[in-house]
N, CA, C and O atoms as a GROMACS GRO file, in nm:
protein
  320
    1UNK      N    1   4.708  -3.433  -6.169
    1UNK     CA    2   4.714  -3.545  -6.076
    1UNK      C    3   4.855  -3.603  -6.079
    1UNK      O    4   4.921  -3.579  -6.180
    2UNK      N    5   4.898  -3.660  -6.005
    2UNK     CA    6   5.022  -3.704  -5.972
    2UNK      C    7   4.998  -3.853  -5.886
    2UNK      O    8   4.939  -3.865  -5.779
    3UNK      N    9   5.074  -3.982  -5.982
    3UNK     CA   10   5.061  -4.074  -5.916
    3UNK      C   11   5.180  -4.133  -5.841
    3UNK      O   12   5.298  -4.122  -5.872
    4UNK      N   13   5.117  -4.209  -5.718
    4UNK     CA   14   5.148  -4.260  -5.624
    4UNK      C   15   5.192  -4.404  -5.597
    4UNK      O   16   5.141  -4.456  -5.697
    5UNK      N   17   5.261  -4.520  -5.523
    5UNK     CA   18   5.279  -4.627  -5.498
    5UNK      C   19   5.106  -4.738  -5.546
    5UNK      O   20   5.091  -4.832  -5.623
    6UNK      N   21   5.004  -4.662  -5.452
    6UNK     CA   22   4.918  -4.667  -5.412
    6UNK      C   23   4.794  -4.645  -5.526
    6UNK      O   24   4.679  -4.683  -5.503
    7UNK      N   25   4.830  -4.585  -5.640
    7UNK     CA   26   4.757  -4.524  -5.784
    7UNK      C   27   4.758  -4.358  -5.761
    7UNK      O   28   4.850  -4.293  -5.711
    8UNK      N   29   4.640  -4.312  -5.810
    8UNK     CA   30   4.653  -4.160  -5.847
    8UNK      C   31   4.615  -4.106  -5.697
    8UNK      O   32   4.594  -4.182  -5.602
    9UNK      N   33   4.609  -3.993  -5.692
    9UNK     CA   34   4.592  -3.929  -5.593
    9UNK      C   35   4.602  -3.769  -5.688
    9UNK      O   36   4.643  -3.746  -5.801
   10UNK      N   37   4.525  -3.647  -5.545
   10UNK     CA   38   4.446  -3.521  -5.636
   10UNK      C   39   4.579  -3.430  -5.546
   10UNK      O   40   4.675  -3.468  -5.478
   11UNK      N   41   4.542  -3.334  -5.575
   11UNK     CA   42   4.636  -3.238  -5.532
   11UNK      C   43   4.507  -3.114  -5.405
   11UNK      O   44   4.389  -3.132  -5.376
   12UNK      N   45   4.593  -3.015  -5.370
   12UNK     CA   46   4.536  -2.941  -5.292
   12UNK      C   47   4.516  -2.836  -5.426
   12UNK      O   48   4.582  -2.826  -5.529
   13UNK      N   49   4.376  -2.753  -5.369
   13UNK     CA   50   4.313  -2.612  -5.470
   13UNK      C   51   4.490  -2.560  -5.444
   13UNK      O   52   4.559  -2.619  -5.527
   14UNK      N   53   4.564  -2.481  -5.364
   14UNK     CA   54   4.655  -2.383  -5.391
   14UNK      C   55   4.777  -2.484  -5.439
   14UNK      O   56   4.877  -2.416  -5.463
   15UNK      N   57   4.789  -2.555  -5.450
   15UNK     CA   58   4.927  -2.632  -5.565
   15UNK      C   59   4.874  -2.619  -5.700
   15UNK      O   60   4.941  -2.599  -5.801
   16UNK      N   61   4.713  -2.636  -5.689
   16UNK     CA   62   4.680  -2.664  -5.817
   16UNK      C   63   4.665  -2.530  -5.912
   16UNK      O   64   4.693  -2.514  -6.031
   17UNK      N   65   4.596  -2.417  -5.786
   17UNK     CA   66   4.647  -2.261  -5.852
   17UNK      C   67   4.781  -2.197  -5.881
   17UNK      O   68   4.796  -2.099  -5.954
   18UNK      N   69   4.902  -2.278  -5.799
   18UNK     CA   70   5.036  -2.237  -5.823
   18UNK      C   71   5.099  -2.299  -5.943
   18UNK      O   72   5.184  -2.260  -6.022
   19UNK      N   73   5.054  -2.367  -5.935
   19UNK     CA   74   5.119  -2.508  -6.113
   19UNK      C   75   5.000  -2.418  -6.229
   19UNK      O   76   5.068  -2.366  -6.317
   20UNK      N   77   4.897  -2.398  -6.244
   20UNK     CA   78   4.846  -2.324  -6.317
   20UNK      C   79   4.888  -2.170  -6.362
   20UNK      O   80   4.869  -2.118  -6.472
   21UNK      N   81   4.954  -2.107  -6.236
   21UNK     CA   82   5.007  -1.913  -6.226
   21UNK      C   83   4.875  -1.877  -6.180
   21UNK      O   84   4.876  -1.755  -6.167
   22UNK      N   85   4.790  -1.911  -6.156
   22UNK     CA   86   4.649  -1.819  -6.092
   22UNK      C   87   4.668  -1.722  -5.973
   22UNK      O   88   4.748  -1.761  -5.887
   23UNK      N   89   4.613  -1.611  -5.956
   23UNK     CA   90   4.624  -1.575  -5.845
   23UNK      C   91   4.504  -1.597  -5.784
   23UNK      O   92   4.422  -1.666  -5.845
   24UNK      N   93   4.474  -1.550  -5.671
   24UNK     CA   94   4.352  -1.545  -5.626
   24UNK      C   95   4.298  -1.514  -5.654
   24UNK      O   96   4.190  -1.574  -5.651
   25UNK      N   97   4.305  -1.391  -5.710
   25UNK     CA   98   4.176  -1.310  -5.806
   25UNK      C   99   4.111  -1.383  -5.906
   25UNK      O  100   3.991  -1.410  -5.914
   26UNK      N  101   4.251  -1.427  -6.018
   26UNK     CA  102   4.184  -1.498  -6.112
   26UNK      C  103   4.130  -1.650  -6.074
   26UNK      O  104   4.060  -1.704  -6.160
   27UNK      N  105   4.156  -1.714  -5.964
   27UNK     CA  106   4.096  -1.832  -5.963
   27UNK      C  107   3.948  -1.786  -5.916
   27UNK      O  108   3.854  -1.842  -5.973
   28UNK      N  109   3.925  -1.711  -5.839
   28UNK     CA  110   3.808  -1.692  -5.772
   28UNK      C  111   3.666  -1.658  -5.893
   28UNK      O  112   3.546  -1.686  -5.886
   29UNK      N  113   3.757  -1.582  -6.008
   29UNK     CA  114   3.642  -1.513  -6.113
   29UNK      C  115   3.646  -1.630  -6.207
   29UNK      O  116   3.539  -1.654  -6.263
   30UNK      N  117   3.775  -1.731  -6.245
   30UNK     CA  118   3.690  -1.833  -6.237
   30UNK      C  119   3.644  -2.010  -6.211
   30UNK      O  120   3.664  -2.114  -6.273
   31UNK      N  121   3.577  -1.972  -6.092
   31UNK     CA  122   3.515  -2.087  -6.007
   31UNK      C  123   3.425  -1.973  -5.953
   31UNK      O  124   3.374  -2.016  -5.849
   32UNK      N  125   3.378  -1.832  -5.978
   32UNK     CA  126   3.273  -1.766  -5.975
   32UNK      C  127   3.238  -1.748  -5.824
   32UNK      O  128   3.117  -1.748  -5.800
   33UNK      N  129   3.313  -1.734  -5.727
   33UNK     CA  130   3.301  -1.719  -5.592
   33UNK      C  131   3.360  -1.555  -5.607
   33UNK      O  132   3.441  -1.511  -5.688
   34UNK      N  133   3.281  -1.479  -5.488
   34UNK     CA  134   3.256  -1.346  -5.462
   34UNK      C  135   3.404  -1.262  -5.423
   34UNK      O  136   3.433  -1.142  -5.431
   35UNK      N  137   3.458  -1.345  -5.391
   35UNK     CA  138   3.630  -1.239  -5.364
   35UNK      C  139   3.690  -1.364  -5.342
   35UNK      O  140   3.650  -1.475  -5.304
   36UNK      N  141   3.844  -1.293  -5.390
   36UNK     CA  142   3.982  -1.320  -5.343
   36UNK      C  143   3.964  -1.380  -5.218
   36UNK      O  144   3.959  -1.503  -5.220
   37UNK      N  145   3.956  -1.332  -5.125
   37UNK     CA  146   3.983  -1.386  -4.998
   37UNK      C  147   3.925  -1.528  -4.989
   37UNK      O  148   4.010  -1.610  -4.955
   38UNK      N  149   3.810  -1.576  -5.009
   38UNK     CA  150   3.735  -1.647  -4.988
   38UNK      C  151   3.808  -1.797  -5.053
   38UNK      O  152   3.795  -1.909  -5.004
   39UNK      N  153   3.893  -1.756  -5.190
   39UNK     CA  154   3.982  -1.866  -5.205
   39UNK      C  155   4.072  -1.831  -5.142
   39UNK      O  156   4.126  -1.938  -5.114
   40UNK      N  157   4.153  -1.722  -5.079
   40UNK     CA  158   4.294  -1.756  -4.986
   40UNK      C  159   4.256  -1.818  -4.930
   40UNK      O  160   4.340  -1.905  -4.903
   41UNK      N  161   4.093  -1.845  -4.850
   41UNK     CA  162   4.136  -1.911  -4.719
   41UNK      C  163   4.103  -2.077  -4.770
   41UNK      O  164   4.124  -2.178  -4.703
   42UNK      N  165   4.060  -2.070  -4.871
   42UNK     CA  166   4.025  -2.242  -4.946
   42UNK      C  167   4.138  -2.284  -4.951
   42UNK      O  168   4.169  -2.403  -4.938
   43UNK      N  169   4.228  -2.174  -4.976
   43UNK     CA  170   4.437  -2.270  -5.023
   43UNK      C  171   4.497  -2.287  -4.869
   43UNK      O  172   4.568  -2.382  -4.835
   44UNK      N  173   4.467  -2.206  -4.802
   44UNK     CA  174   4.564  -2.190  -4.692
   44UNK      C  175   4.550  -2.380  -4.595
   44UNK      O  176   4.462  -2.458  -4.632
   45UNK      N  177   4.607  -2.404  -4.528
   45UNK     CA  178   4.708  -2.508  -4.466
   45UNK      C  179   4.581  -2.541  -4.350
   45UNK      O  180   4.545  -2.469  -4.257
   46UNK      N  181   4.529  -2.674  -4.391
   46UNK     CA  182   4.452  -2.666  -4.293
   46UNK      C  183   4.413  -2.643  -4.136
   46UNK      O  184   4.307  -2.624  -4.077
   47UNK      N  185   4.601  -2.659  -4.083
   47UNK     CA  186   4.583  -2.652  -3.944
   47UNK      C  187   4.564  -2.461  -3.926
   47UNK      O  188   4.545  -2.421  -3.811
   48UNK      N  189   4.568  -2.375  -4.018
   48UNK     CA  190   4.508  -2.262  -4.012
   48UNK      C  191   4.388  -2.214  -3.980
   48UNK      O  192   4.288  -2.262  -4.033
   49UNK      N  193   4.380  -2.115  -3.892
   49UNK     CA  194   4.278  -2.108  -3.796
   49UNK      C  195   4.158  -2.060  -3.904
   49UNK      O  196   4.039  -2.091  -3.888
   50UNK      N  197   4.210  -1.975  -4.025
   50UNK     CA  198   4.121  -1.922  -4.117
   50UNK      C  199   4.100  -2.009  -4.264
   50UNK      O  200   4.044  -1.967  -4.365
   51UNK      N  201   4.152  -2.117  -4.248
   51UNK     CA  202   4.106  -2.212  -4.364
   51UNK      C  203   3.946  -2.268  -4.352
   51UNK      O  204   3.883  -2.284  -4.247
   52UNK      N  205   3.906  -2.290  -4.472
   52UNK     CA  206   3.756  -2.263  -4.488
   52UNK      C  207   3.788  -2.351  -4.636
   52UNK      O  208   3.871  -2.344  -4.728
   53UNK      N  209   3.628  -2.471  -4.586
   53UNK     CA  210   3.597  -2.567  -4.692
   53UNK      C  211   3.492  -2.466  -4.796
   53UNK      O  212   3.409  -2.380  -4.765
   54UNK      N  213   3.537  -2.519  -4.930
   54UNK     CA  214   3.407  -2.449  -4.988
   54UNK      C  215   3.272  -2.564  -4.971
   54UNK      O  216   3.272  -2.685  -4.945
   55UNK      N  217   3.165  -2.470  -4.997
   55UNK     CA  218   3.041  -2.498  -5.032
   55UNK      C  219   2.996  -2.614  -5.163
   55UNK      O  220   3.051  -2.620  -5.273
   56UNK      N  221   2.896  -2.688  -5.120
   56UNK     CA  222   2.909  -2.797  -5.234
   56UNK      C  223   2.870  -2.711  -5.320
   56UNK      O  224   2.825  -2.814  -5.371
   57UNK      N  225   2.839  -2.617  -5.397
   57UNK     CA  226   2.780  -2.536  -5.511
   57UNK      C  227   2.957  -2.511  -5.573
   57UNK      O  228   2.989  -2.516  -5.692
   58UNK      N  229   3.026  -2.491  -5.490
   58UNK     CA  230   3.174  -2.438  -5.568
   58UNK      C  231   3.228  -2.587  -5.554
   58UNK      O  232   3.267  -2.626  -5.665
   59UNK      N  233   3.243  -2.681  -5.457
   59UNK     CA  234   3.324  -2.844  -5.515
   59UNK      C  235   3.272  -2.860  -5.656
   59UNK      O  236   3.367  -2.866  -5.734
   60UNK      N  237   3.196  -2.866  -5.696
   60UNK     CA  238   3.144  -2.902  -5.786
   60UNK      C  239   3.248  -2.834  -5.925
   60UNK      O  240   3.312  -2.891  -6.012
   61UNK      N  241   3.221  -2.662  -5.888
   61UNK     CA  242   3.331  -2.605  -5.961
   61UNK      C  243   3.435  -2.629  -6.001
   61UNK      O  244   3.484  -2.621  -6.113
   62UNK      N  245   3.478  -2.664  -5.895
   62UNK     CA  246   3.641  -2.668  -5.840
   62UNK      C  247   3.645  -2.857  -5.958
   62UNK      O  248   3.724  -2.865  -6.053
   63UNK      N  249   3.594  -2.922  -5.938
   63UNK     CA  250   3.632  -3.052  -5.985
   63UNK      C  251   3.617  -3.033  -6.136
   63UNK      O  252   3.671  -3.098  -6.225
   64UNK      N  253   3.521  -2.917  -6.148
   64UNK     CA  254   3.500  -2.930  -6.330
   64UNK      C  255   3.599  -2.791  -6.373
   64UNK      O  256   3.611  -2.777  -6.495
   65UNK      N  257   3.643  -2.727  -6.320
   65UNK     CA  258   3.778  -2.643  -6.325
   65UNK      C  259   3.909  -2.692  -6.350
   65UNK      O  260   3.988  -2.670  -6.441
   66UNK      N  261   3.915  -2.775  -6.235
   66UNK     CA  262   4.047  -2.827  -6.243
   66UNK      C  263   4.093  -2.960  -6.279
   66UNK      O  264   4.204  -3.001  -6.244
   67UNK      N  265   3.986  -3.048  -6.369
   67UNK     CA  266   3.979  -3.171  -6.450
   67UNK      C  267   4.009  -3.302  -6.331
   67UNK      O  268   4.082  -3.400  -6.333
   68UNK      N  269   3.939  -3.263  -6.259
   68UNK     CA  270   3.908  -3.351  -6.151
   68UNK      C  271   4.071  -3.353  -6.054
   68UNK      O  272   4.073  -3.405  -5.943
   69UNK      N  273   4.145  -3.316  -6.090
   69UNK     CA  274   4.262  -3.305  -6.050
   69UNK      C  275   4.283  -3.225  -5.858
   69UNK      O  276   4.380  -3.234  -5.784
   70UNK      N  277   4.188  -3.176  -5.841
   70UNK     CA  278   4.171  -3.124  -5.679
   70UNK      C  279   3.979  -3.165  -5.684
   70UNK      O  280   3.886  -3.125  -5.755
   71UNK      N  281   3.990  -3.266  -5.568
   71UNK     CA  282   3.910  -3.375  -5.536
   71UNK      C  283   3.848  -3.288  -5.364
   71UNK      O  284   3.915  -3.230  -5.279
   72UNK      N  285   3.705  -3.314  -5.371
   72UNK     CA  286   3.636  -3.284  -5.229
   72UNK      C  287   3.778  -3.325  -5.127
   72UNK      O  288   3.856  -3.253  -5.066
   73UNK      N  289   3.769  -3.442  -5.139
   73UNK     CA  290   3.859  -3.525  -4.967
   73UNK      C  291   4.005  -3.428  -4.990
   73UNK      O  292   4.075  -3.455  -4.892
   74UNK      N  293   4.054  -3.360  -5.049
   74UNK     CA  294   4.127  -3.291  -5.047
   74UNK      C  295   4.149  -3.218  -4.986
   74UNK      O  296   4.268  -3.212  -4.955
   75UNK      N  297   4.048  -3.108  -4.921
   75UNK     CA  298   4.007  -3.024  -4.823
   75UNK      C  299   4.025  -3.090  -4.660
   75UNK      O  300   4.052  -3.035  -4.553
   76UNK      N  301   3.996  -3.248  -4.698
   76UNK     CA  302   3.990  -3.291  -4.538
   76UNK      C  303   4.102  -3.360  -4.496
   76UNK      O  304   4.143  -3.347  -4.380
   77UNK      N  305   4.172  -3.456  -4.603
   77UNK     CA  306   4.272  -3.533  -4.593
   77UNK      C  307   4.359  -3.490  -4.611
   77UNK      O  308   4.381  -3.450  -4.725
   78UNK      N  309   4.481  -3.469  -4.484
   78UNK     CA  310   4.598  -3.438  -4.547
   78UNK      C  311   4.685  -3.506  -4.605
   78UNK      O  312   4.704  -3.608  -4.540
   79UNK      N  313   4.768  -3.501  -4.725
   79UNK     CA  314   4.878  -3.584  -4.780
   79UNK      C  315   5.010  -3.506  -4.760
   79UNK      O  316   5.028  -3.388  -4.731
   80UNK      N  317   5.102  -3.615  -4.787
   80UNK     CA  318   5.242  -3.543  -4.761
   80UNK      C  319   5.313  -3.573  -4.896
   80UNK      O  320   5.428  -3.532  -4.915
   0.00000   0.00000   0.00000
């Protein structure tokens, strides 16, 4: 997490796999989702035509993975 004027604020899943070294592979095996791809398109930029929210079964993951540090509203809200 990285704080702000404003208090803390979360990061996006692919900053948070790039500050970690994960690739896709390894983030995907583990947060236990079925392929690679399925997190490229979780990292990719939301105005991307192939970006894709995960499923509440993987948020859930994703928040106890990454120590709460990449947050649901993350996916929807963009920050700069």
């Amino acid at each position: 997490m990285t704080q702000s004027e404003t208090g803390w604020h979360s990061m996006t899943l692919n900053q948070w796999r790039k500050n970690k070294g994960h690739s896709y592979r390894s983030l995907a095996s583990l947060i236990g989702a079925s392929h690679a791809s399925v997190v490229r398109r979780w990292c990719l930029d939301m105005d991307d035509d192939d970006f894709m929210i995960p499923k509440p079964k993987y948020m859930s993951v994703i928040l106890e993975v990454t120590s709460g540090a990449v947050q649901p509203n993350d996916f929807y809200i963009r920050r700069s």
